[in-house]
mmCIF file of the N, C-alpha and C atoms, coordinates in Angstrom:
data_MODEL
# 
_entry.id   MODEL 
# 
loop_
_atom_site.group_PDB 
_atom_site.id 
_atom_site.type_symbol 
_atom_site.label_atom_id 
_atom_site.label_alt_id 
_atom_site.label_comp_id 
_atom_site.label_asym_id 
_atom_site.label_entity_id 
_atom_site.label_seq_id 
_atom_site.pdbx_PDB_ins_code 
_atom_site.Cartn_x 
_atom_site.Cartn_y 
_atom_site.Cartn_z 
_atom_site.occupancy 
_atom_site.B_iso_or_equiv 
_atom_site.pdbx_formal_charge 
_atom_site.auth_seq_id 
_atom_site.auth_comp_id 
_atom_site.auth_asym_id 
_atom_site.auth_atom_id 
_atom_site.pdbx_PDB_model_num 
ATOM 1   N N  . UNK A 1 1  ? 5.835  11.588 -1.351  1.00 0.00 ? 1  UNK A N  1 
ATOM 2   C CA . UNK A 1 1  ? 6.021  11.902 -2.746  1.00 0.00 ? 1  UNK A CA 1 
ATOM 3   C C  . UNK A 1 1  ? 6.625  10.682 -3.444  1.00 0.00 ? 1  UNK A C  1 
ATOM 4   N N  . UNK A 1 2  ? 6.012  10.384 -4.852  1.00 0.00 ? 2  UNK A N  1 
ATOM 5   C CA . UNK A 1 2  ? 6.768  9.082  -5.763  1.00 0.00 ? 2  UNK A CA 1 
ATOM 6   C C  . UNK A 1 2  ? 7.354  9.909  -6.948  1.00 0.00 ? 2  UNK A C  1 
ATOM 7   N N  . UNK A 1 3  ? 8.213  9.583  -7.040  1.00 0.00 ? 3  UNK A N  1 
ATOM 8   C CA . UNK A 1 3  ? 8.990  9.964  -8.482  1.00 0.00 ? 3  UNK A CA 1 
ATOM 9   C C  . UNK A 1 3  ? 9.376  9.164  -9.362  1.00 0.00 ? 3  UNK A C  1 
ATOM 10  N N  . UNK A 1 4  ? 8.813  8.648  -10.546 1.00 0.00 ? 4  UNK A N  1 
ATOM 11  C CA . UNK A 1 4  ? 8.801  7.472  -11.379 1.00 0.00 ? 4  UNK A CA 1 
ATOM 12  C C  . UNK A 1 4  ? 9.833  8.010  -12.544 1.00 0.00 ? 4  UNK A C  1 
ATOM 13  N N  . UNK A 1 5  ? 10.800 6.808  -12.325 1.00 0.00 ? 5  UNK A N  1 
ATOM 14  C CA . UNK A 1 5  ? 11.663 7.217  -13.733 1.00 0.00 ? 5  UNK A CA 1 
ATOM 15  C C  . UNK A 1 5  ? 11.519 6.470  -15.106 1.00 0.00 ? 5  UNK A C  1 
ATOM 16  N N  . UNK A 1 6  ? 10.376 6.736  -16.471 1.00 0.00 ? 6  UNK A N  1 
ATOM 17  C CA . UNK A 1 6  ? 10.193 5.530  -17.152 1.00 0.00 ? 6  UNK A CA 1 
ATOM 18  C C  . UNK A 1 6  ? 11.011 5.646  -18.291 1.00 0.00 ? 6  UNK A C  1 
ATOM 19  N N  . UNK A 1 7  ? 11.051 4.297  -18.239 1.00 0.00 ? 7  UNK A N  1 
ATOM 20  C CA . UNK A 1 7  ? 11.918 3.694  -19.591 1.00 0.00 ? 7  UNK A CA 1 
ATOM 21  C C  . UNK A 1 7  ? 12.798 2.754  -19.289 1.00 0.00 ? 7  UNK A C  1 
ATOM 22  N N  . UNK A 1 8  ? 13.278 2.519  -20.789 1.00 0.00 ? 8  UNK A N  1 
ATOM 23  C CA . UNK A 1 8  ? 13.625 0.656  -20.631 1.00 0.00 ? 8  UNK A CA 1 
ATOM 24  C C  . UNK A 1 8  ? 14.975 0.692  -20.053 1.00 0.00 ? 8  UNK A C  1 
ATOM 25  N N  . UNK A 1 9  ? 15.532 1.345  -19.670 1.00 0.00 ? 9  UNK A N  1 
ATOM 26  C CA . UNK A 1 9  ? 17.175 1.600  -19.068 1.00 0.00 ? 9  UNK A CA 1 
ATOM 27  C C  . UNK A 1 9  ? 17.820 1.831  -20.255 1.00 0.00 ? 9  UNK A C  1 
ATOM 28  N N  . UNK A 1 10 ? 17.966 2.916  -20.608 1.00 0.00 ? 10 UNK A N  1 
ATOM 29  C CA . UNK A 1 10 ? 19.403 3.127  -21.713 1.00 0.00 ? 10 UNK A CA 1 
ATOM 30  C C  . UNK A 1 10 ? 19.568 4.174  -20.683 1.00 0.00 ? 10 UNK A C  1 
ATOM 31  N N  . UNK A 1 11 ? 20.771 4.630  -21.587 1.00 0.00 ? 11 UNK A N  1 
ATOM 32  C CA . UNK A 1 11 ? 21.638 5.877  -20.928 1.00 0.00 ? 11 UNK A CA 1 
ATOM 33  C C  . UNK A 1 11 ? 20.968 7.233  -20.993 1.00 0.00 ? 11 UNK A C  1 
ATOM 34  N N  . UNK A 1 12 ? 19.729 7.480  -21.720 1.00 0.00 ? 12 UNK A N  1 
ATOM 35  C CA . UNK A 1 12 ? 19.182 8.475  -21.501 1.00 0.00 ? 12 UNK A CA 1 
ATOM 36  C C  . UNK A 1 12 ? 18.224 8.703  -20.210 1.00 0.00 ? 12 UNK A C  1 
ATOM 37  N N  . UNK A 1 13 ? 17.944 7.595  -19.804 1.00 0.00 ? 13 UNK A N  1 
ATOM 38  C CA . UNK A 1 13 ? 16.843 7.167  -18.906 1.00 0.00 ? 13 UNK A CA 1 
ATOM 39  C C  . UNK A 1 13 ? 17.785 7.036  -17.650 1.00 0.00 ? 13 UNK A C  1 
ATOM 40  N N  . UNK A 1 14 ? 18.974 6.897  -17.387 1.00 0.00 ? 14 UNK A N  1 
ATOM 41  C CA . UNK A 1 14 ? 19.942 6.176  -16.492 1.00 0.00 ? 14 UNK A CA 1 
ATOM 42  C C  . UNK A 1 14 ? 20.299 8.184  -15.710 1.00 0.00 ? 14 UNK A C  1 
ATOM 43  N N  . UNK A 1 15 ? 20.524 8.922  -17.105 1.00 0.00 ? 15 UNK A N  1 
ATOM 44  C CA . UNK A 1 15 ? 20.703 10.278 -16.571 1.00 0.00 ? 15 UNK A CA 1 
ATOM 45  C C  . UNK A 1 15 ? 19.246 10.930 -16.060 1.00 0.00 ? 15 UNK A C  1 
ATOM 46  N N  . UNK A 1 16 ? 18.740 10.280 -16.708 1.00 0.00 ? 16 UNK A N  1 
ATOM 47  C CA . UNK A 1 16 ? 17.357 11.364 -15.796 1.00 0.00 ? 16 UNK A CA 1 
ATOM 48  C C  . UNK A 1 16 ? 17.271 11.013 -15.002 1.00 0.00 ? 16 UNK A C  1 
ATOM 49  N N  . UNK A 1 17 ? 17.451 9.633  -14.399 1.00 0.00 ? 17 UNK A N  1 
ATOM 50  C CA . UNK A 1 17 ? 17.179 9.495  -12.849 1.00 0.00 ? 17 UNK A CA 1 
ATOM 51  C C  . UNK A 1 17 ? 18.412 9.624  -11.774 1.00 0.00 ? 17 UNK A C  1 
ATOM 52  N N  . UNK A 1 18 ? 19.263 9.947  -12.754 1.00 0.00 ? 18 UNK A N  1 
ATOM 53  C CA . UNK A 1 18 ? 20.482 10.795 -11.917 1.00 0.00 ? 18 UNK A CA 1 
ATOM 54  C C  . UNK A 1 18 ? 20.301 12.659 -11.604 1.00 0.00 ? 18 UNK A C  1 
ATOM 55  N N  . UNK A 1 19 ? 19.641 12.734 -12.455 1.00 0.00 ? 19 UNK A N  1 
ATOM 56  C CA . UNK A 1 19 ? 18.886 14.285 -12.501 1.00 0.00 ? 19 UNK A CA 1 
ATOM 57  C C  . UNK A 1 19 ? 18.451 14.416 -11.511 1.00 0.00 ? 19 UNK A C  1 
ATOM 58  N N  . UNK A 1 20 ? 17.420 13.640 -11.489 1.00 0.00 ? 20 UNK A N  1 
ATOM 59  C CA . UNK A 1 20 ? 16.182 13.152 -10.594 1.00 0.00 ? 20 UNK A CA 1 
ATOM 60  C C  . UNK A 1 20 ? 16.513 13.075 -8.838  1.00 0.00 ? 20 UNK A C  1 
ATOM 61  N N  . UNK A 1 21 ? 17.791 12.290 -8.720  1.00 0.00 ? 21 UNK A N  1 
ATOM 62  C CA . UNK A 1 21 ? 18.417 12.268 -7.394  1.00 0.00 ? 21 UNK A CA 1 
ATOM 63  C C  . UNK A 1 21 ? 18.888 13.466 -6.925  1.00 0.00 ? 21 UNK A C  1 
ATOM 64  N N  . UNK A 1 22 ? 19.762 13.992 -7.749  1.00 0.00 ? 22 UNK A N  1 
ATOM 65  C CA . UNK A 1 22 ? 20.226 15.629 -7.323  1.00 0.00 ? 22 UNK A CA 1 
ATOM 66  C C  . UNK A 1 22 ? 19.839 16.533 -7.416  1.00 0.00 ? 22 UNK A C  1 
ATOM 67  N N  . UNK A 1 23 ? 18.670 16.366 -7.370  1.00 0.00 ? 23 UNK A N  1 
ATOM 68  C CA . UNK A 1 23 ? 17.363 17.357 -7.753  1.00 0.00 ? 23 UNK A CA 1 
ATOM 69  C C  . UNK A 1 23 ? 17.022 17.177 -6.109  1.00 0.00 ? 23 UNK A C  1 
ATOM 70  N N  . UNK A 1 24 ? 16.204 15.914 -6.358  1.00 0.00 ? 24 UNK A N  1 
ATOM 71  C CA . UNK A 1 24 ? 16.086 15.566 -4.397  1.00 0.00 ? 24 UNK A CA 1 
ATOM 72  C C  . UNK A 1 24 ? 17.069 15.911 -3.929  1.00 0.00 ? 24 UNK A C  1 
ATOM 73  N N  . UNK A 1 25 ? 17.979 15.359 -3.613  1.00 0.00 ? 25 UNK A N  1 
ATOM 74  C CA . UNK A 1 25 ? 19.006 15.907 -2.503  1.00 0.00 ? 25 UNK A CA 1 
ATOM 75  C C  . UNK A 1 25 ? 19.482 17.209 -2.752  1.00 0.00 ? 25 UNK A C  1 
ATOM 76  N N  . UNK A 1 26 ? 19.630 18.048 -4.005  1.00 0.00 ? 26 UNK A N  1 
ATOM 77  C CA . UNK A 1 26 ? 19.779 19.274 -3.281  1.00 0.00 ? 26 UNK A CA 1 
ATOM 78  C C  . UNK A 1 26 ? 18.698 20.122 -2.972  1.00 0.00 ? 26 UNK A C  1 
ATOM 79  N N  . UNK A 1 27 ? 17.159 19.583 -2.585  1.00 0.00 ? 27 UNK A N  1 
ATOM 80  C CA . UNK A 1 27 ? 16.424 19.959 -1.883  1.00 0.00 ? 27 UNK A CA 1 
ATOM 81  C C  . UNK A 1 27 ? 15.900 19.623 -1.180  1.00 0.00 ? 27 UNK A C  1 
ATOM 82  N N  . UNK A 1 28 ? 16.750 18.468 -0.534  1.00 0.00 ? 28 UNK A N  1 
ATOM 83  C CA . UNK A 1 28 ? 16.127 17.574 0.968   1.00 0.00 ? 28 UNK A CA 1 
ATOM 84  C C  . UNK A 1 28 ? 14.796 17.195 0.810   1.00 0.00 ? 28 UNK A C  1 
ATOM 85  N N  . UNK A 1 29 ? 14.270 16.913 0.214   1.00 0.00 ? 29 UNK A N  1 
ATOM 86  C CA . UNK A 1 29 ? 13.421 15.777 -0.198  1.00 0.00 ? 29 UNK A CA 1 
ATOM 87  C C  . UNK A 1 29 ? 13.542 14.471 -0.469  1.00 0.00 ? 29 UNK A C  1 
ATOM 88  N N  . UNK A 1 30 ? 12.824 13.833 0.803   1.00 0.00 ? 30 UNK A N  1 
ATOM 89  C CA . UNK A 1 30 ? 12.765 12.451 0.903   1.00 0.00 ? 30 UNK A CA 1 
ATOM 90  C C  . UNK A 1 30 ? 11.403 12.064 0.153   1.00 0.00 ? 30 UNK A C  1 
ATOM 91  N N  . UNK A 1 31 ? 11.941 11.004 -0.582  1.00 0.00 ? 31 UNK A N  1 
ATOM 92  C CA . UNK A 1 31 ? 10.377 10.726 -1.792  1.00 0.00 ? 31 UNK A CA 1 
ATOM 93  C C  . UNK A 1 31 ? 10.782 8.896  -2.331  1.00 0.00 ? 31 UNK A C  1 
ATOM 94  N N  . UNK A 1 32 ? 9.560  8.503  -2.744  1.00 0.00 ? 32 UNK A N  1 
ATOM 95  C CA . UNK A 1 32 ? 9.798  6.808  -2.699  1.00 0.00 ? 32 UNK A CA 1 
ATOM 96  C C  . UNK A 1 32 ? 10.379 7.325  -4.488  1.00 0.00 ? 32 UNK A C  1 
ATOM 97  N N  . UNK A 1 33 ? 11.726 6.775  -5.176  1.00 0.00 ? 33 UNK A N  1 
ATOM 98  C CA . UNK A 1 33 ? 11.914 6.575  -6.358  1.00 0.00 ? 33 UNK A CA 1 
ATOM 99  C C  . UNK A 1 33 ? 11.976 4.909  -7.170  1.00 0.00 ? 33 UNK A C  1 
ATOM 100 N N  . UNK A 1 34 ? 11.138 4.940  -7.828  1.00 0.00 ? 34 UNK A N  1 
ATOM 101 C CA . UNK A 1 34 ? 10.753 3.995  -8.959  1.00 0.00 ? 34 UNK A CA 1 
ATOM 102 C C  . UNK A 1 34 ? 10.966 4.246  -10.405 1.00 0.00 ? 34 UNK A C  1 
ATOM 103 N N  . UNK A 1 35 ? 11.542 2.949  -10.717 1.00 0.00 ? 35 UNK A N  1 
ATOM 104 C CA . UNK A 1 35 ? 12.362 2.891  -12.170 1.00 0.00 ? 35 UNK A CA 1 
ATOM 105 C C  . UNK A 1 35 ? 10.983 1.937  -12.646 1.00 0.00 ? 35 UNK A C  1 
ATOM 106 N N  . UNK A 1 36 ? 10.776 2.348  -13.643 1.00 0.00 ? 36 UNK A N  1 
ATOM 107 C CA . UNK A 1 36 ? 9.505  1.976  -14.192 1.00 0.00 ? 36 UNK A CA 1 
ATOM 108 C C  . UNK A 1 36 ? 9.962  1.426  -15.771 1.00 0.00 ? 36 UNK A C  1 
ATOM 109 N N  . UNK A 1 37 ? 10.177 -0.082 -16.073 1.00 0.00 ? 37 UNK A N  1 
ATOM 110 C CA . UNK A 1 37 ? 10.838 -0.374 -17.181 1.00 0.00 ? 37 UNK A CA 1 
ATOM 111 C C  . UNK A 1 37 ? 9.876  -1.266 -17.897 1.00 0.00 ? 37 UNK A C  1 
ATOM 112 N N  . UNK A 1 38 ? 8.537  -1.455 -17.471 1.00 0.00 ? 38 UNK A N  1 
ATOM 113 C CA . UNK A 1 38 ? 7.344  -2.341 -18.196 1.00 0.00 ? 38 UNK A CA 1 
ATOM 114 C C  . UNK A 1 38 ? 6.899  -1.393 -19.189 1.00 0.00 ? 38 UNK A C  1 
ATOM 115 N N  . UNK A 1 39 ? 6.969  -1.503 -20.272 1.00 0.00 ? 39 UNK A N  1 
ATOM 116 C CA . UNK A 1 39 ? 6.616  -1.132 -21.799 1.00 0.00 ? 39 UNK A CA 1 
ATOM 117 C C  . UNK A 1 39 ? 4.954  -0.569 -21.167 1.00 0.00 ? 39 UNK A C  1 
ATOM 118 N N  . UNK A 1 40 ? 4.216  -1.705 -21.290 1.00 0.00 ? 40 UNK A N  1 
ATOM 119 C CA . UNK A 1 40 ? 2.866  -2.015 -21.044 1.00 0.00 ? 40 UNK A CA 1 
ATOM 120 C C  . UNK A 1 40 ? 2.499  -0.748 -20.049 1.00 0.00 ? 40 UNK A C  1 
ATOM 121 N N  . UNK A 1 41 ? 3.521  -0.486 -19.059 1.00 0.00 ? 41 UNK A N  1 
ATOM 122 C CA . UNK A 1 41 ? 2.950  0.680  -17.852 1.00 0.00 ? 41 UNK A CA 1 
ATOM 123 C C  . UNK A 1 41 ? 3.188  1.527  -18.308 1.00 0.00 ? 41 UNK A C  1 
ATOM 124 N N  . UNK A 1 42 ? 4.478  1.827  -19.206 1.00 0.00 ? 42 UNK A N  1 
ATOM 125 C CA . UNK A 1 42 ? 4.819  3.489  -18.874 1.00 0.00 ? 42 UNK A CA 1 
ATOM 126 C C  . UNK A 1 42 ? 3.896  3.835  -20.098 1.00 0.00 ? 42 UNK A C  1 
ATOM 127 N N  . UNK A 1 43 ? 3.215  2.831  -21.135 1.00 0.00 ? 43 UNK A N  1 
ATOM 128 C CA . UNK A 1 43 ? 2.123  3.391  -22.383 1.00 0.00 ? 43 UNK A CA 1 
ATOM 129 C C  . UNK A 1 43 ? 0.864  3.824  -21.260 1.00 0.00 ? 43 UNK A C  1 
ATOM 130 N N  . UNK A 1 44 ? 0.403  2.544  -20.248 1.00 0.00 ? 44 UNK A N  1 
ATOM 131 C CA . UNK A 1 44 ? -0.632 3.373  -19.499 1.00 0.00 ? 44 UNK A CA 1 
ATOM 132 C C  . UNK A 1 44 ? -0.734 4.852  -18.936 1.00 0.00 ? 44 UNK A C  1 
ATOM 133 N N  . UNK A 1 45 ? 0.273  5.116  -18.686 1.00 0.00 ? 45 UNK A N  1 
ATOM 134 C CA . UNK A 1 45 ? 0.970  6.717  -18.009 1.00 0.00 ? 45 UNK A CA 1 
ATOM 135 C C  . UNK A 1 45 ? 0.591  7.267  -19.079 1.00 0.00 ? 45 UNK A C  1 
ATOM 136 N N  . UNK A 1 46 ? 0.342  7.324  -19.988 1.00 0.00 ? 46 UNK A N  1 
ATOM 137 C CA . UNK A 1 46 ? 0.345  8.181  -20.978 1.00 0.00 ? 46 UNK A CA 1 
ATOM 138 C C  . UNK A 1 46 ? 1.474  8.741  -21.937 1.00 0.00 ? 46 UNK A C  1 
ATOM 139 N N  . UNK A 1 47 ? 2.413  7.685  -21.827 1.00 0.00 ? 47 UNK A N  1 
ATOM 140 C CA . UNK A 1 47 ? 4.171  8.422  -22.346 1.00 0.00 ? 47 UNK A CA 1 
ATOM 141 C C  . UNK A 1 47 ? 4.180  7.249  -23.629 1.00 0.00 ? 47 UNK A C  1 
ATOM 142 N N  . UNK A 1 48 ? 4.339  8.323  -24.900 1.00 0.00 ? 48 UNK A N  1 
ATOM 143 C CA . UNK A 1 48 ? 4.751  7.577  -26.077 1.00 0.00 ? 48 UNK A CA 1 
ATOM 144 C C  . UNK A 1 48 ? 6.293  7.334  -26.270 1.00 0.00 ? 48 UNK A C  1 
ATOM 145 N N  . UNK A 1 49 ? 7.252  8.331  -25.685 1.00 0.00 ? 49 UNK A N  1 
ATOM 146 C CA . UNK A 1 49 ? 8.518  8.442  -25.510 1.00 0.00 ? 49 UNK A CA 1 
ATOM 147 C C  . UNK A 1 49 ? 9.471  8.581  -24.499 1.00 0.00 ? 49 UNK A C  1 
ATOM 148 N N  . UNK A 1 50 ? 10.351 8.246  -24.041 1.00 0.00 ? 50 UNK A N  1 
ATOM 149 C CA . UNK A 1 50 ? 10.693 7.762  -23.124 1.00 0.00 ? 50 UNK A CA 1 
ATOM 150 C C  . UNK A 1 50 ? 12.067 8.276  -23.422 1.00 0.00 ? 50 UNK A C  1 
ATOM 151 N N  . UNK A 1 51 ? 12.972 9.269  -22.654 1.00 0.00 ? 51 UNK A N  1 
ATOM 152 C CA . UNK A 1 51 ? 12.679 8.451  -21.076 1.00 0.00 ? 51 UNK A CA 1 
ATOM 153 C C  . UNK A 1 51 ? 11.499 9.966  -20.646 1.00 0.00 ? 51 UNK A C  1 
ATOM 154 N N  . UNK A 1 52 ? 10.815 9.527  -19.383 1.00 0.00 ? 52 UNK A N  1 
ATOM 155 C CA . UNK A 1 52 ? 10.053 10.353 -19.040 1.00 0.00 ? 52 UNK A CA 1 
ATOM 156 C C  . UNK A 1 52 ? 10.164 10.675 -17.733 1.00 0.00 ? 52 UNK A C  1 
ATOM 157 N N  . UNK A 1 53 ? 9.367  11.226 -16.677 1.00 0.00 ? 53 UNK A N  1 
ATOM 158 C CA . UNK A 1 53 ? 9.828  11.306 -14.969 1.00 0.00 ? 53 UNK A CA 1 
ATOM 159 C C  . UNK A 1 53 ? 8.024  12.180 -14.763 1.00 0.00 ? 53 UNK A C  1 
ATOM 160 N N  . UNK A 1 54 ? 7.661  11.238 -13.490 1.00 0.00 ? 54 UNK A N  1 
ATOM 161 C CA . UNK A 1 54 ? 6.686  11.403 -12.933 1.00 0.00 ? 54 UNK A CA 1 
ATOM 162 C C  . UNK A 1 54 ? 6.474  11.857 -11.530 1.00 0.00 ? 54 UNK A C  1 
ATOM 163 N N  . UNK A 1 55 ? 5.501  12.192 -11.168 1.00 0.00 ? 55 UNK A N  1 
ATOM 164 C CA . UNK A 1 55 ? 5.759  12.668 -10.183 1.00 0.00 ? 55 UNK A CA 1 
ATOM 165 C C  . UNK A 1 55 ? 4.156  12.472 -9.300  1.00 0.00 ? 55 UNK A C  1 
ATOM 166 N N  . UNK A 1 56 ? 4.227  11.755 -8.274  1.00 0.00 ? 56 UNK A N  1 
ATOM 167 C CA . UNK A 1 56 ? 2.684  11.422 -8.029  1.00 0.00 ? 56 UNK A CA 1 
ATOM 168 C C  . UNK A 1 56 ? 2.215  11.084 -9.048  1.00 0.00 ? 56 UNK A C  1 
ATOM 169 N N  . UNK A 1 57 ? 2.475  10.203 -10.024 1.00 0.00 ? 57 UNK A N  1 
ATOM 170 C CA . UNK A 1 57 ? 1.628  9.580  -10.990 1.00 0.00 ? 57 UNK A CA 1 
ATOM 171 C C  . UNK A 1 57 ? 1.135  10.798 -12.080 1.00 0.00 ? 57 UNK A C  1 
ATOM 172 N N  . UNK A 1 58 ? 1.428  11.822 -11.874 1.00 0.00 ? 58 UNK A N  1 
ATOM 173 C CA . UNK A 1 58 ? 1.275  12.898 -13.255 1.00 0.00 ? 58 UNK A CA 1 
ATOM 174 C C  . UNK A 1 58 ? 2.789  12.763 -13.968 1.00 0.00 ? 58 UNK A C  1 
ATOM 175 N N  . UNK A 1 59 ? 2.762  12.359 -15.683 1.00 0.00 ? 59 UNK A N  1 
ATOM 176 C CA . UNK A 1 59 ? 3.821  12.998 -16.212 1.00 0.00 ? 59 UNK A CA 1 
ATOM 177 C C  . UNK A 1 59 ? 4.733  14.142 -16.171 1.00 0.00 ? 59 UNK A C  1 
ATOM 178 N N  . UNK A 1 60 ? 5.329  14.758 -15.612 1.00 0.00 ? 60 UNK A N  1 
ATOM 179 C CA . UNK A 1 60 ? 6.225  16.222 -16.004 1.00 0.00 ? 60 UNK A CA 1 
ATOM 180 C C  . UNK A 1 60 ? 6.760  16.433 -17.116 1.00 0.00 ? 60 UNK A C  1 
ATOM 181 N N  . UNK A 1 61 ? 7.921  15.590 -17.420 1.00 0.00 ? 61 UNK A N  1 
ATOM 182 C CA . UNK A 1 61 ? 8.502  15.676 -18.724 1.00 0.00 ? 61 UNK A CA 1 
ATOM 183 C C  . UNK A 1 61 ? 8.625  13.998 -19.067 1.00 0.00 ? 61 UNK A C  1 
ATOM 184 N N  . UNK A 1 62 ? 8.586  14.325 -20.817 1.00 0.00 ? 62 UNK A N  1 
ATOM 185 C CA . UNK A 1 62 ? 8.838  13.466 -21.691 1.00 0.00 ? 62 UNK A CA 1 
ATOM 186 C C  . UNK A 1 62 ? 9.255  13.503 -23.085 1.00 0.00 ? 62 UNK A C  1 
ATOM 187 N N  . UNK A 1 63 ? 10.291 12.504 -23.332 1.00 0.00 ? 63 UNK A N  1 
ATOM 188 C CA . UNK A 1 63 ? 11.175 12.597 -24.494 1.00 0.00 ? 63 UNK A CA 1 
ATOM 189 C C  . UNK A 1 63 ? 11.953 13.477 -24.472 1.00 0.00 ? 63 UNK A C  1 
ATOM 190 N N  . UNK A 1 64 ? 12.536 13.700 -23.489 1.00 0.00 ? 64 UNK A N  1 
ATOM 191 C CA . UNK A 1 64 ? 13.731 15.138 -22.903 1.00 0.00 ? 64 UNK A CA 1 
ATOM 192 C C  . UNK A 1 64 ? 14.690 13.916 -21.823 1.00 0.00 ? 64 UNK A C  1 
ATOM 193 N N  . UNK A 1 65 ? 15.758 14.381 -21.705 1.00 0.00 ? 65 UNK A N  1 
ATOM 194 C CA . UNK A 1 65 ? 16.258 14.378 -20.185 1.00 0.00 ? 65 UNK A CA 1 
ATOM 195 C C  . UNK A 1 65 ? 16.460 15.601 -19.458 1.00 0.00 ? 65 UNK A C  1 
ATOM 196 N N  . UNK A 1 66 ? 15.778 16.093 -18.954 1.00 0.00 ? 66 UNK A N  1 
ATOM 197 C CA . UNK A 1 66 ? 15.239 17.185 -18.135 1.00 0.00 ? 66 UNK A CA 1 
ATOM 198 C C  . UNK A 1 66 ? 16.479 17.535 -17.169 1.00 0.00 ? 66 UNK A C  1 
ATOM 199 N N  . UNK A 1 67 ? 16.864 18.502 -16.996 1.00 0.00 ? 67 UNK A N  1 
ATOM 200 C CA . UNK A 1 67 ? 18.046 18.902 -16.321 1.00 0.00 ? 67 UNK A CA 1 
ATOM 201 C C  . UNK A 1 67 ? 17.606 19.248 -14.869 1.00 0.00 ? 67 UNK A C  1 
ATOM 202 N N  . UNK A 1 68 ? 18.719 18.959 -13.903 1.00 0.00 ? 68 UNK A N  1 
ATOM 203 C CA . UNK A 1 68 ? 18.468 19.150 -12.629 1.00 0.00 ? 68 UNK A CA 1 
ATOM 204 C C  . UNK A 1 68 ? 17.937 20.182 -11.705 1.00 0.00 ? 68 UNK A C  1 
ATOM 205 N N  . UNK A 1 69 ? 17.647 21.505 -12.574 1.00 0.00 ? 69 UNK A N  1 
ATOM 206 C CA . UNK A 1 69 ? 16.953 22.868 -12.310 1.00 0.00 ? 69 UNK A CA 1 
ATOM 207 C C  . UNK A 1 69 ? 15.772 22.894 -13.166 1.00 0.00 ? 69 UNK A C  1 
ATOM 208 N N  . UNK A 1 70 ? 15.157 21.651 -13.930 1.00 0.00 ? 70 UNK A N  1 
ATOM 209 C CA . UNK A 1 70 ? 13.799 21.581 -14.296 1.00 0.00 ? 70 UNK A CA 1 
ATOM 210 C C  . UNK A 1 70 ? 13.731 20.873 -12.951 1.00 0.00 ? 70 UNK A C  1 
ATOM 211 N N  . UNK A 1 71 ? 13.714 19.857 -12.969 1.00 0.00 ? 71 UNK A N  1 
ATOM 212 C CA . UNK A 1 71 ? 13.048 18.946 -11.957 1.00 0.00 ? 71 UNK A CA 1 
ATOM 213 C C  . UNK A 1 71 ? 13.016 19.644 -10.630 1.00 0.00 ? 71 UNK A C  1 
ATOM 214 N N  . UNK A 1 72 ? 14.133 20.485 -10.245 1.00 0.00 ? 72 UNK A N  1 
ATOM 215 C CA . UNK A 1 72 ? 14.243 20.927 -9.166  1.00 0.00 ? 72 UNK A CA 1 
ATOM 216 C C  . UNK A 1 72 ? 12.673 21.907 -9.163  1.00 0.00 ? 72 UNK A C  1 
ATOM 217 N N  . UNK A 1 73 ? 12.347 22.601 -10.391 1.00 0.00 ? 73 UNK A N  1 
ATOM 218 C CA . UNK A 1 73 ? 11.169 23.767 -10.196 1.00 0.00 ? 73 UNK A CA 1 
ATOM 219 C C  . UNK A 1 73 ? 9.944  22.729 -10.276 1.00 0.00 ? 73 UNK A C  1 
ATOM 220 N N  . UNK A 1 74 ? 9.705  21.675 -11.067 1.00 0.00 ? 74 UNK A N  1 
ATOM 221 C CA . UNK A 1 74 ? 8.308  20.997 -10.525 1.00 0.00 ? 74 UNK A CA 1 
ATOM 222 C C  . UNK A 1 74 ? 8.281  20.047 -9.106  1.00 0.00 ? 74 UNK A C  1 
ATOM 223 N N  . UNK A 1 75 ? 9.433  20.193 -8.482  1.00 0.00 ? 75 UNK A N  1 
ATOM 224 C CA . UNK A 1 75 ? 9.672  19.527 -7.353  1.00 0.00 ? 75 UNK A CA 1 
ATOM 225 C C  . UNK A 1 75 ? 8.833  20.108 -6.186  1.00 0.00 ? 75 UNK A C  1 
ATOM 226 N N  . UNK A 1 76 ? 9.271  21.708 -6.511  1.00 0.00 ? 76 UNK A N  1 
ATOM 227 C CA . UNK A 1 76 ? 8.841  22.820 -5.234  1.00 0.00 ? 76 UNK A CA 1 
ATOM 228 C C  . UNK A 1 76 ? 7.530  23.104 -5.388  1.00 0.00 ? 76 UNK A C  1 
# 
């Protein structure tokens, strides 16, 4: 499993992929995580707003920071 965290690093983007971690670990899921901060890529993804979180290369959420019991339900 890949879990892409996009956006340019602010603090909104910094918590989703803190989301993102305790989401994995409190469901023992081992998965490759990537911070995805190229403008140019995360427009290819299809994300006008940011921050966003991917998952196998499909968007889940975007322009949210998604709380750790979202991510946890598109995780499972």
């Amino acid at each position: 499993m890949k879990v892409q965290i996009l956006g340019t690093g602010c603090p909104k983007c910094k918590k989703t992929e803190k989301n993102a971690m305790q989401a994995l670990t409190n469901l023992n899921i081992q998965a490759e995580v990537e911070k995805v901060t190229d403008v140019n890529q995360i427009i290819d993804l299809g994300v006008i707003t940011t921050p966003a979180l991917a998952i196998d290369g499909e968007v889940k959420f975007s322009g949210k920071i998604p709380t750790v019991q979202e991510i946890e339900k598109v995780l499972k």
